[in-house]
PAGUTOR-99178 format. One record per atom (N, C-alpha, C, O): x, y, z; residue in one letter. Coordinates in steps of 0.1 Angstrom, whole numbers, plus 5000, padded with zeros to 4 digits. Layout:
BEGIN
XYZA;...
This chain:
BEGIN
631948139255X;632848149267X;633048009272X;632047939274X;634247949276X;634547849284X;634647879297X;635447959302X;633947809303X;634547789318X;635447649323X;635347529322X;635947689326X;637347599331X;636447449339X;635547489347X;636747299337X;635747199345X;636147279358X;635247329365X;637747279362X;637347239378X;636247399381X;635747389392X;635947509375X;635447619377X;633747549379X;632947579388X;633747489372X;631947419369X;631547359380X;630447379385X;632547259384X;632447189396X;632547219404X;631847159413X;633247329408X;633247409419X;631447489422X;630847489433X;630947529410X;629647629408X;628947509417X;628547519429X;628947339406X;627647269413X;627747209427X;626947149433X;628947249431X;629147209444X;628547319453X;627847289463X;629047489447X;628247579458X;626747519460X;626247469470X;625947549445X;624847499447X;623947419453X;622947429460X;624947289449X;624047149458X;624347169470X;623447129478X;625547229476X;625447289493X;624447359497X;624347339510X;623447439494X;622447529493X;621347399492X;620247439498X;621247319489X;619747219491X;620047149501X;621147099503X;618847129509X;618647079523X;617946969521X;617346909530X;617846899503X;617546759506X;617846729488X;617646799479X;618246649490X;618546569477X;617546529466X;616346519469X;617846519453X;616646499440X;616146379443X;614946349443X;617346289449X;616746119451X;615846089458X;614846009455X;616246169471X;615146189490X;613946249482X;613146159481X;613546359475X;612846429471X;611346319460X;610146319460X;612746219449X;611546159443X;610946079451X;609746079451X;611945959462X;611345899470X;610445899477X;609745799480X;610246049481X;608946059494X;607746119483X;606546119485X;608246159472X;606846189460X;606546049456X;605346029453X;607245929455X;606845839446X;606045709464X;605545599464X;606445819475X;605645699488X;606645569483X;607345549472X;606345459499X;606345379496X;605645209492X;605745099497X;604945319480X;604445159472X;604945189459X;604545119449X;605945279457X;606545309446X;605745419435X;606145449424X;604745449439X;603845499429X;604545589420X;605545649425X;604345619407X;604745709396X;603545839393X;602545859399X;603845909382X;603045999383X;601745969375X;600746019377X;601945879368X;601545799360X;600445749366X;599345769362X;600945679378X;599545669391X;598645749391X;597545729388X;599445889397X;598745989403X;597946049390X;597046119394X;598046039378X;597246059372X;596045989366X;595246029358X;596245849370X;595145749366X;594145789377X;592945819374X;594645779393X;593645809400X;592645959402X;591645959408X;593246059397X;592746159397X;591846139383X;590946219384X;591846069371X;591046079365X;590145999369X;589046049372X;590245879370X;588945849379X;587645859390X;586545809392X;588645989396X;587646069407X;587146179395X;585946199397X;587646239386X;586646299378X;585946249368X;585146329362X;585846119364X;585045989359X;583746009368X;582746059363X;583845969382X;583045949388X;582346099393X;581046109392X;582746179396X;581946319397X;581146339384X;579946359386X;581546339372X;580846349360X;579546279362X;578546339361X;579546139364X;578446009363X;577546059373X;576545989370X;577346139384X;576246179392X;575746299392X;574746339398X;576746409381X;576046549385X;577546609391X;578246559399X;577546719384X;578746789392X;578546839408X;579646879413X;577246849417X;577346879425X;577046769436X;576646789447X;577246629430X;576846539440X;578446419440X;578946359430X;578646409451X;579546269451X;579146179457X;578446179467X;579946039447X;579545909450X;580745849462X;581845869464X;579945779467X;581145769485X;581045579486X;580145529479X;581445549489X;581145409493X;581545399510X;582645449513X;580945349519X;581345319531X;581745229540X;581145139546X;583145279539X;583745109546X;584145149558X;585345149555X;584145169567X;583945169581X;582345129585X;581345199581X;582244999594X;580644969599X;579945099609X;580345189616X;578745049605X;577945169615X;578245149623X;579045049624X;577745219635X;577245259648X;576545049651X;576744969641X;576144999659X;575044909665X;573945019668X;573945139670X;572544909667X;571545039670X;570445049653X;570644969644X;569745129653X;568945169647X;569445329642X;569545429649X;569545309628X;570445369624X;569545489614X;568445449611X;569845619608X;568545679601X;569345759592X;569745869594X;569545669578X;570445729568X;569245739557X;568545659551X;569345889558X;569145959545X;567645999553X;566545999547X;567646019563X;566046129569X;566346179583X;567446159588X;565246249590X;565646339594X;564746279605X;563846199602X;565046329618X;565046259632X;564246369638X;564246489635X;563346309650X;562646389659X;563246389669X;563946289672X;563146479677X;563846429693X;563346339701X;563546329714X;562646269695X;562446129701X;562946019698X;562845909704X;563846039683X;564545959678X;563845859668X;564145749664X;562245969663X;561745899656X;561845949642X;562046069642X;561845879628X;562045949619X;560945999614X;559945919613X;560946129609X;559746189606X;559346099594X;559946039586X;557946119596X;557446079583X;556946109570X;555746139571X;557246109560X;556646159547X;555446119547X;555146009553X;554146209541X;553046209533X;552546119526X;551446079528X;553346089515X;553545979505X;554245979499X;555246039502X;554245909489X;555645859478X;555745979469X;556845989463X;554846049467X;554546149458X;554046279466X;553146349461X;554546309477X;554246409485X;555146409495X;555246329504X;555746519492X;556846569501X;556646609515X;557546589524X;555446659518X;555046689534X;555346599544X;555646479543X;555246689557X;555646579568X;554246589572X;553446679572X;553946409576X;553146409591X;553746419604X;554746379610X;552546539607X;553146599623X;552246519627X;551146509621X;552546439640X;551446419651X;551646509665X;552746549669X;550346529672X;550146579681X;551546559696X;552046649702X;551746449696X;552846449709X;554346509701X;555346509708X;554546539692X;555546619688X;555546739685X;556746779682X;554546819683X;554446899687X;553647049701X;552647029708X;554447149700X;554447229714X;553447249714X;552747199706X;552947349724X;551547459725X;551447539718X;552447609719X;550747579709X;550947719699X;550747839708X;549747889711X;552247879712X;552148019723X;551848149713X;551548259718X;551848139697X;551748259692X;550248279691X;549948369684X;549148219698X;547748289693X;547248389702X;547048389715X;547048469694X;546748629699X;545748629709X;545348749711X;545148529717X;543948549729X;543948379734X;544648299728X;543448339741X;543148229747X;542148169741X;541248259739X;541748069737X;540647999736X;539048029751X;537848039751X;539948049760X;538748069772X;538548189770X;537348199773X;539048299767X;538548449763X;537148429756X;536048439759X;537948379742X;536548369733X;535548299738X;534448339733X;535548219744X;534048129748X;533748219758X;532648269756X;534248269768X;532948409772X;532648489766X;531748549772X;532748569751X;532348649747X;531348659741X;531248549735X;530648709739X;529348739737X;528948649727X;528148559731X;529348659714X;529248569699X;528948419708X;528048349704X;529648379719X;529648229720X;528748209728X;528148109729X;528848309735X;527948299753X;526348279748X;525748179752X;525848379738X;524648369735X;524148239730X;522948209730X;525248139727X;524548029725X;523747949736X;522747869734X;524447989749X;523347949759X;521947929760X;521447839767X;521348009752X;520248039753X;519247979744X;518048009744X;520047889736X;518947799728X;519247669732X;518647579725X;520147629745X;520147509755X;519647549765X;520247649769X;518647519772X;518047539786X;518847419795X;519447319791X;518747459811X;519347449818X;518947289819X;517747279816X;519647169822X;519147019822X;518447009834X;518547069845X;517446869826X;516146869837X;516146699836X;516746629829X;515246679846X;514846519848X;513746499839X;512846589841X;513546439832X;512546389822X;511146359828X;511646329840X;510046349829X;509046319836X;507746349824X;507946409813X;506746299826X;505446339819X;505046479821X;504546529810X;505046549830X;504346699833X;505846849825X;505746969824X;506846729822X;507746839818X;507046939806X;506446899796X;507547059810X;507047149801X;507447159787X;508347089782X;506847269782X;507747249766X;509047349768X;508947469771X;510047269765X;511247339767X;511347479754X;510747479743X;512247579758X;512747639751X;514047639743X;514947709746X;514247569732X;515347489729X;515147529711X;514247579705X;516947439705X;515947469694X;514847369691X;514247309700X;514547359676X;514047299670X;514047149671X;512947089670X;515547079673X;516346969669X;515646929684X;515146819683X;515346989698X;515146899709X;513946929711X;513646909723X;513146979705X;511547079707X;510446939707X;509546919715X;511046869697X;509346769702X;509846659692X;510946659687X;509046579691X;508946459682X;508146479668X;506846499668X;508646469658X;508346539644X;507846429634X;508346319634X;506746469625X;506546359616X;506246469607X;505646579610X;506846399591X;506246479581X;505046419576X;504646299575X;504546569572X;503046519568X;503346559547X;502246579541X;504346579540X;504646579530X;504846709528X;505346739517X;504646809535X;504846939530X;505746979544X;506847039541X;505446949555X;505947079567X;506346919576X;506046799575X;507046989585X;507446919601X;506146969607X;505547069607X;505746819614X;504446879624X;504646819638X;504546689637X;504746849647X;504446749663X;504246679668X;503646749676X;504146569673X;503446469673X;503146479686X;503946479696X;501446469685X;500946489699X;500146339712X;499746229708X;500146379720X;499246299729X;498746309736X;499346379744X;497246259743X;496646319752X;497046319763X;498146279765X;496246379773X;496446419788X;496946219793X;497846209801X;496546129788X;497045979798X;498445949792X;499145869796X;498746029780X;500245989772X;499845919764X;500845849762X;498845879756X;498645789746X;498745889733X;498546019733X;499045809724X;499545909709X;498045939709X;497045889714X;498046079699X;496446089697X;496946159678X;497746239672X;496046049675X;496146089659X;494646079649X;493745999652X;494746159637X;493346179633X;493646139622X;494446189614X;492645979619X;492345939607X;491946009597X;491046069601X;492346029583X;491946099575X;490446019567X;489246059565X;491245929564X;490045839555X;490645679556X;491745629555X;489445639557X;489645479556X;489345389546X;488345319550X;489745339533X;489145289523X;488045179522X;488545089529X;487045139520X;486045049514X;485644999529X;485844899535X;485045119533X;484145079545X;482645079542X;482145169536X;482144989547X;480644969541X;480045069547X;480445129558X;478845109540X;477945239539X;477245209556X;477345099560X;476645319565X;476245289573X;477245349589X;478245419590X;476545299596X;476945289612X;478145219614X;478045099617X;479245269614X;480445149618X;481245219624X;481345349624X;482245099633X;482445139647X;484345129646X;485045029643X;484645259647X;486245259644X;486945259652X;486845339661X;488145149655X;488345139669X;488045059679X;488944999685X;486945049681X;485444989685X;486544839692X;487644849685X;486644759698X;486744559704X;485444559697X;484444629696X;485744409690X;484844329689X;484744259702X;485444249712X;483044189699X;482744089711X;482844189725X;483144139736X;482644299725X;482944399734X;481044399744X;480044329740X;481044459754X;479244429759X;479244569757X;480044649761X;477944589748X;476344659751X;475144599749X;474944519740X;474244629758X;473044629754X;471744759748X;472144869744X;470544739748X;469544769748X;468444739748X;468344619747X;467144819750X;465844799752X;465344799733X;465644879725X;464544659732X;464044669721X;462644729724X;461844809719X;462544639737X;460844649741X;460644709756X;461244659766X;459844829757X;460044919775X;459044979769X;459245079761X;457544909774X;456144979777X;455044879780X;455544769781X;454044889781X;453044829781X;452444779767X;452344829756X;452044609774X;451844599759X;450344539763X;450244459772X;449544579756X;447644529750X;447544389743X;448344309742X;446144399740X;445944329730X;446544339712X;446444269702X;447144459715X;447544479700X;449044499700X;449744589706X;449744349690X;450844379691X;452044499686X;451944589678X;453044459697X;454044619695X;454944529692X;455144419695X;455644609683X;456744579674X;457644649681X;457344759684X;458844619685X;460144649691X;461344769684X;461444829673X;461944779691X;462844869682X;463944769678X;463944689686X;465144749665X;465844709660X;466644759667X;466744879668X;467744649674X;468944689678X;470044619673X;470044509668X;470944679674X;472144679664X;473344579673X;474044619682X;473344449668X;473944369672X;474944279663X;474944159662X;475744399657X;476444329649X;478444349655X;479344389648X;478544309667X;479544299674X;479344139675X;478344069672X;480944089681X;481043959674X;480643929689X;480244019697X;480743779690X;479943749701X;478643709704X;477843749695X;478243649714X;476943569715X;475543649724X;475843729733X;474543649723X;473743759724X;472443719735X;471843609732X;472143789745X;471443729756X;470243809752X;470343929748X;468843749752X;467543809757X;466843829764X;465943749764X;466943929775X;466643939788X;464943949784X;464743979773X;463943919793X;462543959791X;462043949805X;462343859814X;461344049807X;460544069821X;458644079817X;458544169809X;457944049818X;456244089823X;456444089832X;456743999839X;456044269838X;455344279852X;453944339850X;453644449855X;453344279845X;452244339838X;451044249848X;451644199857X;450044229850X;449044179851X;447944049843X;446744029847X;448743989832X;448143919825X;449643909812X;450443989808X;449443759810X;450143659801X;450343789790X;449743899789X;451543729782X;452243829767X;452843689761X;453243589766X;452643709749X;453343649738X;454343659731X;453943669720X;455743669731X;457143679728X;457343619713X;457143499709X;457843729706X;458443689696X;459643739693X;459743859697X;460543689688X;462343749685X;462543739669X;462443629664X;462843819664X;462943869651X;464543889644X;465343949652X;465143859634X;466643889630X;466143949620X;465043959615X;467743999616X;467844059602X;469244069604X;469944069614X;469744089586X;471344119586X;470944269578X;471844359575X;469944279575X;470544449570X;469444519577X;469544639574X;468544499586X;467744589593X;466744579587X;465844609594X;466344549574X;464744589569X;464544449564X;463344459561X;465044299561X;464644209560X;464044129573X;464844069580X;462844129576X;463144029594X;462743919589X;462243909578X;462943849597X;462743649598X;462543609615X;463343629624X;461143549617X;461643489628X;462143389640X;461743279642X;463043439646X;464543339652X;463543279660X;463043179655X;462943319672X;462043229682X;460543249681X;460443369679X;459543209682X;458343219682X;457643149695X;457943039698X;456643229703X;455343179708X;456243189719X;456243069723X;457043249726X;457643219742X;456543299747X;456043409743X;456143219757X;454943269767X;455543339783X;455843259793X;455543489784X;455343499795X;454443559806X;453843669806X;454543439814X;452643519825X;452943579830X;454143579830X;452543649835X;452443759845X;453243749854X;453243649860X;454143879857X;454943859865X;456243799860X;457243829866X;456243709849X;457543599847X;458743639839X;458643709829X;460343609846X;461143659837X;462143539832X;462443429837X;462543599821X;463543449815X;464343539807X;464143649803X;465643409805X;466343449795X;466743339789X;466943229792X;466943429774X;467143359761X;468743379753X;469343479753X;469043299749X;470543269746X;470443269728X;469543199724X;471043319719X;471443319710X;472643309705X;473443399709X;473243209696X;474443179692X;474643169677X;475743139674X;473543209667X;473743209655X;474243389652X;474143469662X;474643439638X;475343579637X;474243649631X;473843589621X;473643769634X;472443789634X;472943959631X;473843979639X;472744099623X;473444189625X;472044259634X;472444319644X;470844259632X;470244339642X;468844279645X;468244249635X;468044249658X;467544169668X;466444269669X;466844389669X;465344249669X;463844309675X;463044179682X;463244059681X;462244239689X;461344169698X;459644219694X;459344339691X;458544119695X;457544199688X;456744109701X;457243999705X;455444169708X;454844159721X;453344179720X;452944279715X;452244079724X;451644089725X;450344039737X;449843919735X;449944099745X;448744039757X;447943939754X;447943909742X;447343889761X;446343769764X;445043859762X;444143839754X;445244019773X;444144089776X;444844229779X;445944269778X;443644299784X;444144459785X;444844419798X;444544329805X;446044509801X;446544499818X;446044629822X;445744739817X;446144579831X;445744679845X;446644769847X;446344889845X;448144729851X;449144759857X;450444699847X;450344629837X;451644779853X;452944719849X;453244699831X;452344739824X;454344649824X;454944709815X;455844559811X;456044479820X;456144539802X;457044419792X;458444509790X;458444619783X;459544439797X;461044479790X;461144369785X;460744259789X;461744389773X;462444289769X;464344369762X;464344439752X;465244349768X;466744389762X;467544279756X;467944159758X;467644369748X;468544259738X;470644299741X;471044409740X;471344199743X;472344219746X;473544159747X;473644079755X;474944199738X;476044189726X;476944129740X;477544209748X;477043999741X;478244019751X;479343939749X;479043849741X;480743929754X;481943939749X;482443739748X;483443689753X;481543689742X;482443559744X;482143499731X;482643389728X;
């Protein structure tokens, strides 16, 4: 079929009257003006799917060119209402540290705290604290536990008390004491501390009396008191020993007459002291002391 030109011309004339913008207007505002082609538009679209690929299809890469805010700024965590950023756990622990001023009252607990401390389970603990007292010596033994009951020492098997007498001084019982010499000895005891005794307390005759052994092995210097109230002269003798059954004697021939008293001074270390006594004649009356005695210097 031919169609006649001017018939054709006529067609593209109705036509192009029917478009309300031109192919030219049309590429222009598609191609913008920096001239872009499609050619563009398809370089940049493959490069945004370049870049979606390279992180993961569900993550995009952004770069930011507009400046922040001024200020203290909190990219990539998560903020408290105090504007503080919470804190992670560690580098390898995901948890947050909560502190106390960021968080509320826990309104969901099913009772009060002050409920439960009157209840029975708690209250009864009362009763192994007694009511507070002033400390003094006469205080009694409290009803408490164990932990405030007394002052404890082990003896290798058990907890035991530790006690003291009625003035407050500790009172404790020696078990045994190693390499103590056989005999009378004084535990505890001051040296150079005073006692005395009577070696000699009676009448003495023509026949001498041997004294009793007293025990003078406290440190310190040792006095010999001697009295005749007798009626006629006595003859004095003073006797040592260090084990009690060797004697030796320390003074000899002290004379006292009748009636006479003196005293005698000893400064050598002597462990035990006798006096041995004898008259001129028989007495009438009266008696020979003589005390032997330990005193402290």
């Amino acid at each position: 079929m031919i169609i006649p030109l001017d018939c054709y011309g006529q067609l593209l004339e109705n036509i192009s009257n029917r478009l309300d913008i031109s192919l030219t207007t049309l590429r222009n505002d598609i191609r913008g003006g920096d001239n872009r082609t499609l050619t563009d538009l398809f370089n940049k679209l493959d490069s945004l799917d370049n870049a979606l690929a390279s992180v993961a299809t569900d993550k995009f890469r952004v770069s930011l060119v507009d400046s922040l805010p001024s200020g203290s700024n909190l990219i990539g965590k998560i903020a408290g209402d105090q504007g503080l950023a919470l804190k992670q756990v560690g580098a390898d622990d995901g948890r947050l540290d909560v502190y106390c001023s960021f968080v509320a009252n826990p309104s969901n607990l099913d009772v009060a705290l002050s409920t439960r401390a009157s209840e029975s389970t708690l209250s009864s603990l009362d009763g192994k604290f007694p009511s507070a007292a002033s400390l003094s010596d006469s205080l009694s033994n409290p009803s408490t536990t164990i932990v405030g009951s007394a002052l404890l020492g082990w003896d290798g098997s058990y907890w035991r008390r530790v006690a003291v007498d009625s003035s407050s001084r500790l009172r404790a019982v020696v078990e045994s004491i190693p390499s103590i010499p056989a005999g009378s000895n004084i535990i505890g005891g001051v040296f150079a501390d005073y006692a005395y005794a009577h070696t000699i307390n009676e009448q003495v005759g023509t026949t001498e009396v041997t004294g009793t052994a007293i025990d003078v092995r406290r440190r310190g210097g040792k006095l010999i008191y001697m009295h005749n109230s007798q009626d006629v002269d006595v003859t004095v003798t003073i006797e040592g020993s260090y084990d009690g059954s060797n004697w030796f004697p320390i003074r000899s021939n002290i004379t006292l007459a009748a009636g006479e008293k003196k005293v005698g001074i000893l400064t050598d270390r002597f462990g035990y002291i006798r006096a041995k006594a004898k008259a001129s004649s028989s007495p009438s009356s009266g008696s020979v002391v003589i005390t032997v005695s330990s005193m402290s210097w």
